[in-house]
The first five atom37 places (N, CA, C, CB, O) and aatype in JSON, in Angstrom:
{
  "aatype": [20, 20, 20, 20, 20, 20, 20, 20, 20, 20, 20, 20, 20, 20, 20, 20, 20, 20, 20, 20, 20, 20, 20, 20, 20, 20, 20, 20, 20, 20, 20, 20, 20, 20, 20, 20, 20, 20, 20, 20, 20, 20, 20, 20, 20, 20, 20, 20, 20, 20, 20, 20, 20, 20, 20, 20, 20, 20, 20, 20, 20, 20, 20, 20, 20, 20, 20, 20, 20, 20, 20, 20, 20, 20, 20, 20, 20, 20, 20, 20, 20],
  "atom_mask": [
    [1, 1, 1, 1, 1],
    [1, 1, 1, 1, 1],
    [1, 1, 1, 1, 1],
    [1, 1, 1, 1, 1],
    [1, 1, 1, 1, 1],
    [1, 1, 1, 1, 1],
    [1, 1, 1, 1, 1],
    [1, 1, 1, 1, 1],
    [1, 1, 1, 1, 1],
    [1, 1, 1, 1, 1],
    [1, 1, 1, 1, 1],
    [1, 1, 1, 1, 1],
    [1, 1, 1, 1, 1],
    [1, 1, 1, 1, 1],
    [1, 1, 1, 1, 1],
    [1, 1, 1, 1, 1],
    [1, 1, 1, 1, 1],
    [1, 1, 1, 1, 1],
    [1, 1, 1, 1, 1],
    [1, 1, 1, 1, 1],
    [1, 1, 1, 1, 1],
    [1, 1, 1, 1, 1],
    [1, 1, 1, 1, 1],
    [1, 1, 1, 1, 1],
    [1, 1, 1, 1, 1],
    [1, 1, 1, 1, 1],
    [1, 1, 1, 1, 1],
    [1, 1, 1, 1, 1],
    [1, 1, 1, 1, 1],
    [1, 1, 1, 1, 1],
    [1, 1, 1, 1, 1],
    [1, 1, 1, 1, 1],
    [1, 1, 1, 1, 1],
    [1, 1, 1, 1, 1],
    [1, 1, 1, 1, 1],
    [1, 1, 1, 1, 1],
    [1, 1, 1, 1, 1],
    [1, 1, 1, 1, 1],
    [1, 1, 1, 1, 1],
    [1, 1, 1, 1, 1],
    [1, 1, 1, 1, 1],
    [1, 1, 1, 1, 1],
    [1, 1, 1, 1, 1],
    [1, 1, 1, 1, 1],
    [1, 1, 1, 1, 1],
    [1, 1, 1, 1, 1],
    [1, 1, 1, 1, 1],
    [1, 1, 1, 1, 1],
    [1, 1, 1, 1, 1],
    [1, 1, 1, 1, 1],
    [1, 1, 1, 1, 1],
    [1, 1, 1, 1, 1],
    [1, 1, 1, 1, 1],
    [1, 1, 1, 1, 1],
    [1, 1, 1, 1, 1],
    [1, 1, 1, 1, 1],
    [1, 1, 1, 1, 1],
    [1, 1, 1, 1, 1],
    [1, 1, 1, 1, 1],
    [1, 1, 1, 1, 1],
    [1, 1, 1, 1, 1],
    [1, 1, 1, 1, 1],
    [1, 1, 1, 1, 1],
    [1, 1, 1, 1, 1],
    [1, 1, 1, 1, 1],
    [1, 1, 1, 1, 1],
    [1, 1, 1, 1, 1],
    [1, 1, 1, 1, 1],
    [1, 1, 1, 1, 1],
    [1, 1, 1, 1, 1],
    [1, 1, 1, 1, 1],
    [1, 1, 1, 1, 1],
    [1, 1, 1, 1, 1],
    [1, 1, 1, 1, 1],
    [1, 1, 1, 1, 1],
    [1, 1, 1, 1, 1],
    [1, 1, 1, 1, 1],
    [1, 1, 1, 1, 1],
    [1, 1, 1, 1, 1],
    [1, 1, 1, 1, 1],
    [1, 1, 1, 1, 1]
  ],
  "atom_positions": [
    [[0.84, -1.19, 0.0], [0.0, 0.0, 0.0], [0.87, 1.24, 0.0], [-0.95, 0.0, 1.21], [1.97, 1.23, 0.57]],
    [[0.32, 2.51, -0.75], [1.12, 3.24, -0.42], [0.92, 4.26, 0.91], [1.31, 3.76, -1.52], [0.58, 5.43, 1.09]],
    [[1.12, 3.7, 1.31], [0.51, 4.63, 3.04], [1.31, 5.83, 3.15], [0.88, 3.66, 4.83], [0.89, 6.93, 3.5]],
    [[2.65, 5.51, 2.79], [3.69, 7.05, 3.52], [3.28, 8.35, 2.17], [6.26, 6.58, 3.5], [2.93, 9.49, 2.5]],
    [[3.4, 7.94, 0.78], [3.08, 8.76, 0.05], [1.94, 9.86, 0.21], [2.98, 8.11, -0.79], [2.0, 11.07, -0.01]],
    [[0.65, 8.9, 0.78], [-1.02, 9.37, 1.11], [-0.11, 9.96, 2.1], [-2.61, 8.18, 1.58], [0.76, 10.71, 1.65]],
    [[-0.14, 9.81, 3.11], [0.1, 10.64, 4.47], [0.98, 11.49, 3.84], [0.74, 9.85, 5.89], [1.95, 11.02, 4.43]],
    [[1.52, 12.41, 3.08], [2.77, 13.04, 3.1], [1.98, 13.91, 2.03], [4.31, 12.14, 2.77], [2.2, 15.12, 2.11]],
    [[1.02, 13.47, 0.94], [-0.06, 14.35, 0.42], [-1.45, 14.86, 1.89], [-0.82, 13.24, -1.06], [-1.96, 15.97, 1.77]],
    [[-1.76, 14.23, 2.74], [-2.63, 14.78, 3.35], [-1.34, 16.12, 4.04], [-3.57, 13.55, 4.42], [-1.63, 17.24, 4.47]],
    [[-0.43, 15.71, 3.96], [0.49, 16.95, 5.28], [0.48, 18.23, 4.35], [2.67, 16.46, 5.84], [0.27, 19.39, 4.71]],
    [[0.82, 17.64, 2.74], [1.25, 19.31, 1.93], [-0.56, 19.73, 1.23], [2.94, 19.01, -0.01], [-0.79, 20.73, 0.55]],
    [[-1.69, 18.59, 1.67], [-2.52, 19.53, 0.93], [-3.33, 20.41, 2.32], [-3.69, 18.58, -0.25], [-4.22, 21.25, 2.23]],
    [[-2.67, 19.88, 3.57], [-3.18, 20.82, 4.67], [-2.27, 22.38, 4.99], [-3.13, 19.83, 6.08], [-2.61, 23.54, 5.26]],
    [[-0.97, 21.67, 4.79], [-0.6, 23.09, 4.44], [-0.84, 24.33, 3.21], [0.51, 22.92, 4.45], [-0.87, 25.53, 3.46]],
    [[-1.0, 23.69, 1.74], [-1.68, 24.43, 1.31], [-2.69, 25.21, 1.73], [-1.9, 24.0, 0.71], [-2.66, 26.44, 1.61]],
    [[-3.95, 24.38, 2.41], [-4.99, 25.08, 2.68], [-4.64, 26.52, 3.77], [-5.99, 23.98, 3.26], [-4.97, 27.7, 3.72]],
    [[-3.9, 25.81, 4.63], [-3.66, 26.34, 5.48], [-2.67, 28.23, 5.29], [-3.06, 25.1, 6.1], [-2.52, 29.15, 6.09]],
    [[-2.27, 28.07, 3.98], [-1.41, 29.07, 3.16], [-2.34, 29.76, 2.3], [-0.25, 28.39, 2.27], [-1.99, 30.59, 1.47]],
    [[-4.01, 29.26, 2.58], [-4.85, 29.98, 1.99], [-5.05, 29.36, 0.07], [-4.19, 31.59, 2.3], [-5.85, 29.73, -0.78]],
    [[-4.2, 28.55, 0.03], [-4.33, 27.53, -1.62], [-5.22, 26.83, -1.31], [-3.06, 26.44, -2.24], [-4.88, 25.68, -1.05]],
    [[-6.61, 27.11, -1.2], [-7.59, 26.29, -0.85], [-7.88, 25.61, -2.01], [-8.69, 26.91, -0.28], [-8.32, 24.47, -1.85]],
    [[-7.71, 26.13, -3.45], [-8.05, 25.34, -4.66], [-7.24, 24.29, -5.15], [-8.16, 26.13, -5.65], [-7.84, 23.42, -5.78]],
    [[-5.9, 24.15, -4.99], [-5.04, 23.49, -5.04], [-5.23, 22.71, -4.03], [-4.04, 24.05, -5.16], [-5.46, 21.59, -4.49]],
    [[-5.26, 22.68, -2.27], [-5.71, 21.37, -1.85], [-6.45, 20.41, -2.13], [-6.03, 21.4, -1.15], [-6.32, 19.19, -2.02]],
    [[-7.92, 21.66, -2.85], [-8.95, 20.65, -2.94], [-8.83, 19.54, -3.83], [-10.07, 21.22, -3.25], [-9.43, 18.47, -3.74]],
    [[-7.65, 20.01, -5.07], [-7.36, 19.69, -6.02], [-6.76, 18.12, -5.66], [-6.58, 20.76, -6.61], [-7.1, 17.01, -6.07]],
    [[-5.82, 18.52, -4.78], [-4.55, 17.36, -4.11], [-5.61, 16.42, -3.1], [-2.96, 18.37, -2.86], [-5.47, 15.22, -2.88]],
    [[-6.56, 17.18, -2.64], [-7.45, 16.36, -1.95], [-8.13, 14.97, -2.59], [-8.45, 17.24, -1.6], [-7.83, 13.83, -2.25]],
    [[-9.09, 15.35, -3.58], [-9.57, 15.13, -4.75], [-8.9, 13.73, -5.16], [-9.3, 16.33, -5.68], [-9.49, 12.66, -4.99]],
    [[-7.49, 13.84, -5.77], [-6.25, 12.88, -6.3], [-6.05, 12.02, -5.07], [-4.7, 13.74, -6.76], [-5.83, 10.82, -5.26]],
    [[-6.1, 12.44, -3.97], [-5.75, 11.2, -2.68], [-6.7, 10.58, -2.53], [-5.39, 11.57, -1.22], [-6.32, 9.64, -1.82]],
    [[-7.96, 10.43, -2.77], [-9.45, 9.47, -2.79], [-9.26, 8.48, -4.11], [-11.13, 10.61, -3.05], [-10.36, 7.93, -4.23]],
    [[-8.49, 8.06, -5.04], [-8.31, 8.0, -6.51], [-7.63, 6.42, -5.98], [-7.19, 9.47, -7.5], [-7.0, 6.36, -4.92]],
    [[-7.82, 5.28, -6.78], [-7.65, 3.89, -6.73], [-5.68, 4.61, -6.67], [-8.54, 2.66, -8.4], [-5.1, 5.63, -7.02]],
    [[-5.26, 3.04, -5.87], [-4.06, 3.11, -5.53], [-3.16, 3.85, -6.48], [-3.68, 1.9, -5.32], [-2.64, 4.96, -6.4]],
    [[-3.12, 3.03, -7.29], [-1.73, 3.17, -8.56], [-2.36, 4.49, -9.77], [-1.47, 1.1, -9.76], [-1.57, 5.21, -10.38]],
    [[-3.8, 4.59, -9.9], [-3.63, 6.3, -10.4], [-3.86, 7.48, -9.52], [-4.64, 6.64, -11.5], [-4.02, 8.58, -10.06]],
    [[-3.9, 7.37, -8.01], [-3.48, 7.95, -7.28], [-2.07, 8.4, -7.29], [-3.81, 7.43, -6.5], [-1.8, 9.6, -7.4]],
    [[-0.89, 7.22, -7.14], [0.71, 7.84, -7.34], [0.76, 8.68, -8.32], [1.84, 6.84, -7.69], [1.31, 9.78, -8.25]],
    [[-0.03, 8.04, -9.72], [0.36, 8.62, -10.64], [-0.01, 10.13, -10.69], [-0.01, 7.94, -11.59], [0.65, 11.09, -11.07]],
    [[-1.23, 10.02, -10.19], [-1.92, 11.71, -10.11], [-0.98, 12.66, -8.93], [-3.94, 11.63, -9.4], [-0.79, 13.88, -8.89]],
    [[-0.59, 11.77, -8.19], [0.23, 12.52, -7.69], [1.77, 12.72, -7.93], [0.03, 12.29, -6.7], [2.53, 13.53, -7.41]],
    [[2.01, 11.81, -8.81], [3.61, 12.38, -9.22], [3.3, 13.83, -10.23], [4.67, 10.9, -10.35], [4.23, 14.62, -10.44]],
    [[1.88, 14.08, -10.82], [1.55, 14.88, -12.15], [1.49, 15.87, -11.41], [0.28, 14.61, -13.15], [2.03, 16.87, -11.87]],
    [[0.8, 16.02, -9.88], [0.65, 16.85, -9.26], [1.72, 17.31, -8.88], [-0.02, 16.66, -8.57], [1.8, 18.52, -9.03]],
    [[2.46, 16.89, -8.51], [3.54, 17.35, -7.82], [4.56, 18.21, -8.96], [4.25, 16.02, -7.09], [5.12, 19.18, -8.45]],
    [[4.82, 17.99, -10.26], [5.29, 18.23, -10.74], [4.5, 19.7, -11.39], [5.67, 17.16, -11.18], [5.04, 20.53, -12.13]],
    [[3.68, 19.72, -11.1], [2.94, 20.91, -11.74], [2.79, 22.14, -10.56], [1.32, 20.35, -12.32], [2.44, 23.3, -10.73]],
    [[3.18, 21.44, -9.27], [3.22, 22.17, -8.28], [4.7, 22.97, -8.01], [2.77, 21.31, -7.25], [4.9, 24.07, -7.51]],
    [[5.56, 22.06, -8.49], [6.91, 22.41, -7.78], [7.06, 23.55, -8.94], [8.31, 21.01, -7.61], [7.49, 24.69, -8.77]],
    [[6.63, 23.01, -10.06], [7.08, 24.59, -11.31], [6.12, 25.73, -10.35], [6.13, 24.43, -13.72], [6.72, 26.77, -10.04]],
    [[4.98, 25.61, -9.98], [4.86, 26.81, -9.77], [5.13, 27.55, -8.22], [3.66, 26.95, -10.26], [4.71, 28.71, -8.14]],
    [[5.77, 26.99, -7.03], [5.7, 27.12, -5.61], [7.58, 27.39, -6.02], [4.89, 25.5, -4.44], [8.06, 28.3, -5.34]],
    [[8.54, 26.76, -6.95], [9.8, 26.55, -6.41], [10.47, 28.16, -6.39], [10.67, 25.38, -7.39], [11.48, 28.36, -5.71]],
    [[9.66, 29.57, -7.38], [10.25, 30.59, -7.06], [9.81, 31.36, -5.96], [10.32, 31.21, -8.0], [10.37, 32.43, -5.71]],
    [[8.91, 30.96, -5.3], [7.99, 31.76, -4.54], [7.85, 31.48, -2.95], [6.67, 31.58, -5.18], [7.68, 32.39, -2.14]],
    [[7.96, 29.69, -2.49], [7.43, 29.23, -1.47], [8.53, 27.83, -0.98], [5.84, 28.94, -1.87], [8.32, 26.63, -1.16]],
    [[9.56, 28.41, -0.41], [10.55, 27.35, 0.13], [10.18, 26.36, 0.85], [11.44, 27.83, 0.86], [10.41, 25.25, 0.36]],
    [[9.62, 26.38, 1.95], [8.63, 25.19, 2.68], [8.19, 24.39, 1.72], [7.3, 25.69, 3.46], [8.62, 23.25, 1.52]],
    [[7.41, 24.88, 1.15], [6.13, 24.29, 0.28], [6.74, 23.44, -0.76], [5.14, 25.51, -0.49], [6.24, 22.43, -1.24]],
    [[8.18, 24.09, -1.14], [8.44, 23.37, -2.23], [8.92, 21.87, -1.45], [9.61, 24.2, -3.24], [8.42, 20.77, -1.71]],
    [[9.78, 22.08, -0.65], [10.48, 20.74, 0.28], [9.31, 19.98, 0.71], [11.44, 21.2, 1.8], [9.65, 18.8, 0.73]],
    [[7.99, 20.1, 1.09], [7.37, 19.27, 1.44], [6.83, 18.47, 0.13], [6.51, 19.81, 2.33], [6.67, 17.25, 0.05]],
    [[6.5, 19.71, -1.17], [6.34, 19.25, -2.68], [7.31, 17.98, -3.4], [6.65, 20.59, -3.53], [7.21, 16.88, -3.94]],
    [[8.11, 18.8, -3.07], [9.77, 17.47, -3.59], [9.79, 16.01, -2.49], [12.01, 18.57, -3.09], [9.87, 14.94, -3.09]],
    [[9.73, 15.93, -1.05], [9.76, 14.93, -0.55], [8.7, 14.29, -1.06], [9.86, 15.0, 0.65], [8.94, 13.27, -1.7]],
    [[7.34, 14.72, -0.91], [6.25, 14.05, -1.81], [6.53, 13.3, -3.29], [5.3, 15.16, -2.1], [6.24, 12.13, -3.57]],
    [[7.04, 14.11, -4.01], [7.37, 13.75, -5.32], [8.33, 12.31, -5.27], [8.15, 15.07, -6.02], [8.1, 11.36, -6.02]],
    [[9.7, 12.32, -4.01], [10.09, 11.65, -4.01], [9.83, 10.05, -3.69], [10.56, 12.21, -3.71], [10.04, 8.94, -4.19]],
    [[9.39, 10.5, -2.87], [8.63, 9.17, -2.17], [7.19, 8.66, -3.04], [8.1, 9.67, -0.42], [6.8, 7.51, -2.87]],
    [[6.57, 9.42, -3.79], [5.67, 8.93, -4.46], [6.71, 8.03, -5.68], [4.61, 10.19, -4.95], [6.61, 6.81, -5.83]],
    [[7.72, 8.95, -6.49], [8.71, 8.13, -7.27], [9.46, 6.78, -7.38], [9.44, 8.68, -7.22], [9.71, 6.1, -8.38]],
    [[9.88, 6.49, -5.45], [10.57, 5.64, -5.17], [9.19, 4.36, -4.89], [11.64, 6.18, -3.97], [9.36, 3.14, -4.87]],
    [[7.79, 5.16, -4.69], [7.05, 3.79, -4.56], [6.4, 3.12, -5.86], [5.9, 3.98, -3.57], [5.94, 1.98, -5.86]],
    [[6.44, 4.14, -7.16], [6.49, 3.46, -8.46], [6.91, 2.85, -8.53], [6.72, 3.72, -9.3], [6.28, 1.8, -8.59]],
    [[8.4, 2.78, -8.59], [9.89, 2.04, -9.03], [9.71, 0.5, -8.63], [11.42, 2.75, -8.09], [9.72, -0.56, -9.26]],
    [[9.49, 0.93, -7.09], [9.26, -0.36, -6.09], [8.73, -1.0, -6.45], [8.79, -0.4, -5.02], [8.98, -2.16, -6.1]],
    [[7.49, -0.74, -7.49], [6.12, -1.76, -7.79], [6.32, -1.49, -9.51], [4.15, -1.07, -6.93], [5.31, -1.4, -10.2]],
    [[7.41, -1.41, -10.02], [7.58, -1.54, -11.54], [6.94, -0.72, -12.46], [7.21, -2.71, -11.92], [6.91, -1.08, -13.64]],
    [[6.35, 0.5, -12.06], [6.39, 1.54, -12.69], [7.16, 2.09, -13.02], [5.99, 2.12, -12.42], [6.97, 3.12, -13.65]]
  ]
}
């Protein structure tokens, strides 16, 4: 299962909200309810569409964006994606 990935999207789409990106959580929210394996995937798409736009603007946001990304990456790999 991917448990650490989900938990690590519920942490950056609460901080979003919490940064007032309420549309973008809902967005990231949305993608974490999504069957296992197009869940990662929605969230590696996410993530990547996030970090272009948070990496000039929002340092936190991006590091919690990139660990996400990572760990969603390394649990593809794991399962032959």
């Amino acid at each position: 299962m991917a448990d650490e990935p989900v938990r690590k999207a519920h942490e950056l789409a609460d901080k979003l909200e919490a940064e007032g990106k309420k549309e973008e959580a809902a967005r990231l929210r949305a993608t974490i309810n999504g069957p296992v394996d197009g869940l990662l995937f929605a969230l590696r798409e996410f993530c990547q569409t996030l970090l272009t736009a948070v990496e000039a603007f929002d340092m936190s946001t991006e590091a919690l964006v990139e660990d996400l990304r990572t760990e969603v990456e390394s649990h593809l790999r794991r399962h032959g994606h």
